[in-house]
C-alpha positions as CSV (number, residue, x, y, z in Angstrom):
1,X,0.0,0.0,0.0
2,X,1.2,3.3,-0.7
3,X,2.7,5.5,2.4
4,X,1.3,9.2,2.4
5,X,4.8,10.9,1.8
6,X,3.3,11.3,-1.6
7,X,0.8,10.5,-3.7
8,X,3.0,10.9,-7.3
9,X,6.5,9.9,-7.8
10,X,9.2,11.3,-10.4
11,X,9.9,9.6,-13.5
12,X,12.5,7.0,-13.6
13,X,12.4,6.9,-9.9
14,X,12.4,3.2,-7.8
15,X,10.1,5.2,-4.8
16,X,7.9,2.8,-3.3
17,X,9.9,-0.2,-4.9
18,X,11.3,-1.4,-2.3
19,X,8.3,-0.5,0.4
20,X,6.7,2.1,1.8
21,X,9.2,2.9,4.2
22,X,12.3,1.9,2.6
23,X,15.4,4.2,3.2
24,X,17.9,1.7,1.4
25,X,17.2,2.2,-2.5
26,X,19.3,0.2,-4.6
27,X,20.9,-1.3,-1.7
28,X,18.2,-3.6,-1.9
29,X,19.8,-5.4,-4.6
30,X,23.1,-6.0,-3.1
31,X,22.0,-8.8,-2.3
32,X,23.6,-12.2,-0.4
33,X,24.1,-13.6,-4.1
34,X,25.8,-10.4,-4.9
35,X,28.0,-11.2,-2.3
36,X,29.2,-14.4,-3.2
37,X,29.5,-13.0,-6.9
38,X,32.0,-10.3,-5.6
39,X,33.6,-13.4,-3.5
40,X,33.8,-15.1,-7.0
41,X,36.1,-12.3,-8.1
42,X,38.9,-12.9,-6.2
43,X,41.6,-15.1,-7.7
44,X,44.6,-14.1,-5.7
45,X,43.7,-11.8,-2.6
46,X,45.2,-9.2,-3.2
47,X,43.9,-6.2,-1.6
48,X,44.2,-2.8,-2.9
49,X,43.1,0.6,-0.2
50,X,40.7,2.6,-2.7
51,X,41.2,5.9,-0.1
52,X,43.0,8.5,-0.6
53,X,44.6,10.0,2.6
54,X,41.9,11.8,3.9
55,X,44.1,15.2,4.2
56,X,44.0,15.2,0.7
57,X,43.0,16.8,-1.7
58,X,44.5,19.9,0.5
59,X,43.5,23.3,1.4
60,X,39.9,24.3,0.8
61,X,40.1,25.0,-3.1
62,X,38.3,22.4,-4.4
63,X,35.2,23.3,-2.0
64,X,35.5,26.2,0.4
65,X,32.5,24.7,2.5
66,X,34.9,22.0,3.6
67,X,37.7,22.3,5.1
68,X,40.5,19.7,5.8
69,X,40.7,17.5,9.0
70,X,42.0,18.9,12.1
71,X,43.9,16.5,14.4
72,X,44.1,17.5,18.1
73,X,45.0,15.5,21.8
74,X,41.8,14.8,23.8
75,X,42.6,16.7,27.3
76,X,43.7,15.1,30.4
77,X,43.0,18.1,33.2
78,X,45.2,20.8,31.6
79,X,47.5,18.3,29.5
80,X,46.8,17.3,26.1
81,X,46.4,13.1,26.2
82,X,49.3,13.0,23.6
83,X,52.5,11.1,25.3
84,X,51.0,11.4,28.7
85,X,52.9,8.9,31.2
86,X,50.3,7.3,33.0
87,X,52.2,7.2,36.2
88,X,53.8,10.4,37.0
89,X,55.6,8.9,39.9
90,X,59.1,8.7,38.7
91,X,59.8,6.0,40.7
92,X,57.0,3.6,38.7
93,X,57.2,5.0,35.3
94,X,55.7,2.6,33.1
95,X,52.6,3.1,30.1
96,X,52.5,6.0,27.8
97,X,48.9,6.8,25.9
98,X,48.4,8.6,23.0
99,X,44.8,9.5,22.7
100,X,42.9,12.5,20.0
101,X,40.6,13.1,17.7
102,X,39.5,15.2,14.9
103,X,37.0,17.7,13.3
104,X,36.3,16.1,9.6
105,X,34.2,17.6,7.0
106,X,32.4,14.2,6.1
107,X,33.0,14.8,2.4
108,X,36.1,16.1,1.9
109,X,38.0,13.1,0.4
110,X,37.4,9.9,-0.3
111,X,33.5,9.8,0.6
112,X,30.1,8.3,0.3
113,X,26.8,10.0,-0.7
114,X,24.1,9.4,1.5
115,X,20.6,9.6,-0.3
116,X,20.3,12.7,1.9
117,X,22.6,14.5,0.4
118,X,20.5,16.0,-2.7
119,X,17.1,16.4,-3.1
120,X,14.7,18.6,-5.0
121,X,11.6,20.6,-5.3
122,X,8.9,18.1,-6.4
123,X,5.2,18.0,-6.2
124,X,5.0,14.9,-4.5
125,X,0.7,15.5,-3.3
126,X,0.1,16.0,-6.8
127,X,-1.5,19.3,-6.3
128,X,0.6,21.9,-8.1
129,X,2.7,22.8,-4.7
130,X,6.3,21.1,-5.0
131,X,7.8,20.9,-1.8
132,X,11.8,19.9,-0.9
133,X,11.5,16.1,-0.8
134,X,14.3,13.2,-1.0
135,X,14.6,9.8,-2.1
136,X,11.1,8.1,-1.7
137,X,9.6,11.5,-0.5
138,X,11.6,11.8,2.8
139,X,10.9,15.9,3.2
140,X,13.2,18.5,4.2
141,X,12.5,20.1,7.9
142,X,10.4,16.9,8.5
143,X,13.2,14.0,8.3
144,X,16.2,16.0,7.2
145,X,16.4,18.7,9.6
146,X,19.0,21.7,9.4
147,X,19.1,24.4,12.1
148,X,17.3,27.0,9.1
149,X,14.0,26.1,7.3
150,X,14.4,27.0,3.6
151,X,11.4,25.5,3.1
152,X,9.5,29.0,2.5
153,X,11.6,31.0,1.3
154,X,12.3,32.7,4.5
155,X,15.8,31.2,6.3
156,X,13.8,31.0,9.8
157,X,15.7,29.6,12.6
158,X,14.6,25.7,13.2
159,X,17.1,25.5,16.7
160,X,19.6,22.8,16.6
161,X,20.4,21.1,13.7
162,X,19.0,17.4,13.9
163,X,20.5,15.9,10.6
164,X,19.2,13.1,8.2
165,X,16.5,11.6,10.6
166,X,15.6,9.4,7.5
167,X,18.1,8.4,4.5
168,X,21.2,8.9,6.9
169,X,24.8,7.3,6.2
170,X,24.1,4.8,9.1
171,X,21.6,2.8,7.0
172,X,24.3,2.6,4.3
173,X,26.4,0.7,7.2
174,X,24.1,-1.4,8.4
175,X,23.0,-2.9,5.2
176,X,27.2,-3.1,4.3
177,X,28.8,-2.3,1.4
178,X,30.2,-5.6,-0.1
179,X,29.3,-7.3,-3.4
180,X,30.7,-7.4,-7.0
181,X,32.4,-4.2,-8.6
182,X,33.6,-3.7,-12.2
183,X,36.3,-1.1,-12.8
184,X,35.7,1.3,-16.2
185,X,38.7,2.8,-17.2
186,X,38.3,5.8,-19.0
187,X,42.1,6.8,-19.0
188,X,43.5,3.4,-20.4
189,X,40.7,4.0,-23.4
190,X,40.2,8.1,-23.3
191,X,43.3,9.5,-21.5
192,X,43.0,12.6,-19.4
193,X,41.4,15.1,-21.3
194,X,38.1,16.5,-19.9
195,X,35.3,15.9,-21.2
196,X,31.6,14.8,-20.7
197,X,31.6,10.8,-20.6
198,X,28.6,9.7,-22.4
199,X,27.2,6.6,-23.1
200,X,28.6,6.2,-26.3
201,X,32.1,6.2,-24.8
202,X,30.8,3.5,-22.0
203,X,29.5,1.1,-25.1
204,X,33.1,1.4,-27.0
205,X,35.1,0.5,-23.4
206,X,32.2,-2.4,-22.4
207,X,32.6,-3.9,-26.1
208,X,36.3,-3.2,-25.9
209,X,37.2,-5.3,-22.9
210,X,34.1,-7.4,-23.2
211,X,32.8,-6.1,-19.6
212,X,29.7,-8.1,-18.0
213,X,27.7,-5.6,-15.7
214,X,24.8,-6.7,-13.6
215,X,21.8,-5.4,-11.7
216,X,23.2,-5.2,-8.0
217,X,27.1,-4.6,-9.1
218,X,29.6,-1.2,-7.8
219,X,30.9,0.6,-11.1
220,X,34.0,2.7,-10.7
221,X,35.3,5.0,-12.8
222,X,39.0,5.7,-13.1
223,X,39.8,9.0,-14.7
224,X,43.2,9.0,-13.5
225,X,42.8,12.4,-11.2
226,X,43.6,10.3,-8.1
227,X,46.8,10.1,-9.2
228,X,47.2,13.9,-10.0
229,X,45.9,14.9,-6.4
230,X,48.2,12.4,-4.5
231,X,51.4,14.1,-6.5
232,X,50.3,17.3,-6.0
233,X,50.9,16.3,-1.9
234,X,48.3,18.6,0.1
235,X,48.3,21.4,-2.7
236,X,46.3,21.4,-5.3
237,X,46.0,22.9,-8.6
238,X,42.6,23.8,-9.1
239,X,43.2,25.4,-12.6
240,X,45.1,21.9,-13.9
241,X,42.2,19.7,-12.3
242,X,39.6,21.7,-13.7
243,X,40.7,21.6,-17.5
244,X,42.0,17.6,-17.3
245,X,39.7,14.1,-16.5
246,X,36.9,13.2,-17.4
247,X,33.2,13.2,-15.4
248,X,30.1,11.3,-16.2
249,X,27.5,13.4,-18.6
250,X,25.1,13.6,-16.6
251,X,22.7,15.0,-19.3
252,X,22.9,12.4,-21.6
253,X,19.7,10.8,-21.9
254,X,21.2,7.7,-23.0
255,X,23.8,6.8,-20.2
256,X,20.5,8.1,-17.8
257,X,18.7,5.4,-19.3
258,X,21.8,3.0,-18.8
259,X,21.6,3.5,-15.1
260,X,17.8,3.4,-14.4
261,X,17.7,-0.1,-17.0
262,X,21.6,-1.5,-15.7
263,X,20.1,-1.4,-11.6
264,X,23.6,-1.2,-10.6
265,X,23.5,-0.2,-7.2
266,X,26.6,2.7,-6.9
267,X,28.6,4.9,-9.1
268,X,32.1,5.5,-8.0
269,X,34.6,7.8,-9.5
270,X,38.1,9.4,-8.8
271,X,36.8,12.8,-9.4
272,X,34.8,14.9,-6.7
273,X,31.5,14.6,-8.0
274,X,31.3,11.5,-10.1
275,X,29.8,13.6,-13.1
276,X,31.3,16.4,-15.1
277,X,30.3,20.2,-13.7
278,X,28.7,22.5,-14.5
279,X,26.5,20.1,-16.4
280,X,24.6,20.8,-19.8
281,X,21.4,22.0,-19.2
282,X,18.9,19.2,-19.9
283,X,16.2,21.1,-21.5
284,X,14.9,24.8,-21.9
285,X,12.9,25.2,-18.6
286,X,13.9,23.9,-15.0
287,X,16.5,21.5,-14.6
288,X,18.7,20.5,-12.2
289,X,22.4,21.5,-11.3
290,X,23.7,17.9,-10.8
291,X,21.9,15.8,-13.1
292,X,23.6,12.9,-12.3
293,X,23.0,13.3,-8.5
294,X,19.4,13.8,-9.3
295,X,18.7,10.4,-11.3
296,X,20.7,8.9,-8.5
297,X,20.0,9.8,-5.3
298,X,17.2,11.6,-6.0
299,X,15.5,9.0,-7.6
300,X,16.8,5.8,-8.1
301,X,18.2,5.3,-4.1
302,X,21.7,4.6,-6.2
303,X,25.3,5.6,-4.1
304,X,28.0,8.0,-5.4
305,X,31.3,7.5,-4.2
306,X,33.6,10.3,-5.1
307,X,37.4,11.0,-4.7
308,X,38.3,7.2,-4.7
309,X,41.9,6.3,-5.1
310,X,41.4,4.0,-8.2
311,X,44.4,4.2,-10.2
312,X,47.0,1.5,-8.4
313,X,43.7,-1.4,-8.6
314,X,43.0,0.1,-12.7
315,X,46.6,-0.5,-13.5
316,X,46.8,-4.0,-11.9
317,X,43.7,-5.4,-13.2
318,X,44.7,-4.1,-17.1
319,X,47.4,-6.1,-16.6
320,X,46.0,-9.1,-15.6
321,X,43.2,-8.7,-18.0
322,X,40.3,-8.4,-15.4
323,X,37.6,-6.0,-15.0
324,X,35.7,-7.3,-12.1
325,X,36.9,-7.7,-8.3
326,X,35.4,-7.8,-4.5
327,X,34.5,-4.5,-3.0
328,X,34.3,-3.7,0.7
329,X,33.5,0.0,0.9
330,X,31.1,0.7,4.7
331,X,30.9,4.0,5.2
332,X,30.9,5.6,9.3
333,X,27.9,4.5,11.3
334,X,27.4,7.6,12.2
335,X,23.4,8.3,12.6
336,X,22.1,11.6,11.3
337,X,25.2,11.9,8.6
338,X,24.2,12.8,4.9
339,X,27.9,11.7,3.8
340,X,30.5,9.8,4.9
341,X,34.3,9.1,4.4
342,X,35.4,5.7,3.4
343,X,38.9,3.3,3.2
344,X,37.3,0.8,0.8
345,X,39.6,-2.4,0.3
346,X,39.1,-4.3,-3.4
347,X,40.5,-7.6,-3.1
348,X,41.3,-9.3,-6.5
């Protein structure tokens, strides 16, 4: 039966799929038998880390709105917990702790999309009002809750910022993030000019490498701009990383129809936002900024993982003729969270 969140959904969208209720979207079809097809992969086990150290990219050039990590002691009384002798009698000197922890802007490296992270104006009641909804018509100051209601247009104080109530990172963990992945290599084929990667270019590398993808698998795209931001060591260059590597066209009604018709569960790039920005505008009347994030999150429940390190796995599995490997990629269990860093592992 059909929940009262809304009464129509958008178009290519899986709401009410997967129930009423459901908060999980695609992650449905990560199933047990995904599982075991992932665990199929793995020849010689091999593990690769798919994160890149979570200082990096550097600085706050890539998005002023996050900044990088900052690693302090916790306190001990008026010491910092960092080297602290835990006797201080120097006569039974014996265990030292160490003991901190950090302020993290969730997405600022290598990260997971929660399907809180982007929603849109949409007239879920069918009655010519749209209202700011998420994925399966979770709404804004309702289940995700910031400390300021947008909602009329006014910026009013809502008090304490509550977070994703519904659609948070945590159900992402819970579920777990392990199952099949297929790596798309878009440097080996394409090198690292920018440009909009259509569907077109998906066809010529799936026919090229004969590449099986399947409703419940990870797809990761390797651009190759991992490797730029690790050499460039904590300081980036925006102007070189904004002309080079290539994003997903996210306007291209053809690779939109891929994802809604493949059901692959996550997209997953070494770029910041999976798709190429600022996108081509979709028609002549309203459309949205991040296209790509829209089909996805938005609509079909399916992941973006953004800022992977994807490079060192690419290069090993074109040498050993492979395309497909385990993924283990949880995000924090961290309730409320509309993103979340991630060390995934790939074990071939």
């Amino acid at each position: 039966m059909q929940q009262s969140r809304w009464k129509q959904r958008p178009a290519q969208s899986t709401w009410g799929d997967f129930g009423p209720n459901d908060q999980l979207g695609r992650l449905n079809l990560l199933t047990p038998q995904k599982v075991l097809e992932g665990i199929a992969e793995v020849k010689t086990g091999e593990t690769f880390c798919l994160s890149l150290p979570l200082d990096l990219p550097g600085g706050t050039a890539m998005n002023p709105r996050r900044p990088p990590p900052r690693l302090a002691a916790t306190r001990r009384g008026e010491y910092p917990n960092m080297t602290y002798p835990l006797s201080r009698d120097n006569a039974s000197l014996t265990d030292i702790i160490c003991d901190d922890a950090v302020t993290l802007a969730l997405q600022y490296s290598t990260q997971w999309d929660s399907l809180a992270h982007m929603g849109q104006w949409f007239d879920v009641q069918g009655n010519g009002q749209p209202e700011m909804v998420f994925y399966n018509g979770y709404r804004a100051g309702v289940e995700i809750i910031g400390e300021t209601d947008f909602r009329t247009g006014c910026g009013c104080s809502q008090g304490s910022h509550l977070g994703a109530k519904a659609l948070g990172i945590e159900n992402m963990a819970q579920h777990g993030i392990q199952g099949r992945a297929v790596m798309i290599d878009i440097k080996k084929h394409f090198g690292i000019a920018r440009f909009a990667f259509g569907f077109q270019h998906l066809q010529h590398i799936i026919r090229e490498e004969s590449i099986s993808i399947g409703q419940g698998d990870l797809v990761c795209f390797r651009t190759g701009m991992d490797e730029a931001i690790y050499q460039m060591a904590g300081h980036p260059d925006i102007d070189y990383l904004n002309t080079h590597f290539a994003g997903l066209d996210g306007s291209d009604p053809a690779l939109r129809q891929w994802v809604v018709d493949s059901g692959v569960v996550a997209l997953i790039a070494d770029n910041p936002a999976v798709e190429i920005l600022p996108a081509r505008p979709m028609n002549d009347d309203v459309y949205p900024s991040h296209p790509l994030h829209d089909l996805c999150l938005f609509r079909l429940g399916a992941y973006l993982g953004e800022l992977w390190h994807l490079s060192a796995l690419a290069d090993w599995l074109q040498a050993h003729q492979r395309h497909a490997f385990l993924l283990t990629a949880p995000p924090l269990r961290l309730p409320g969270a509309v993103g979340s860093p991630a060390t995934p592992v790939a074990t071939v």
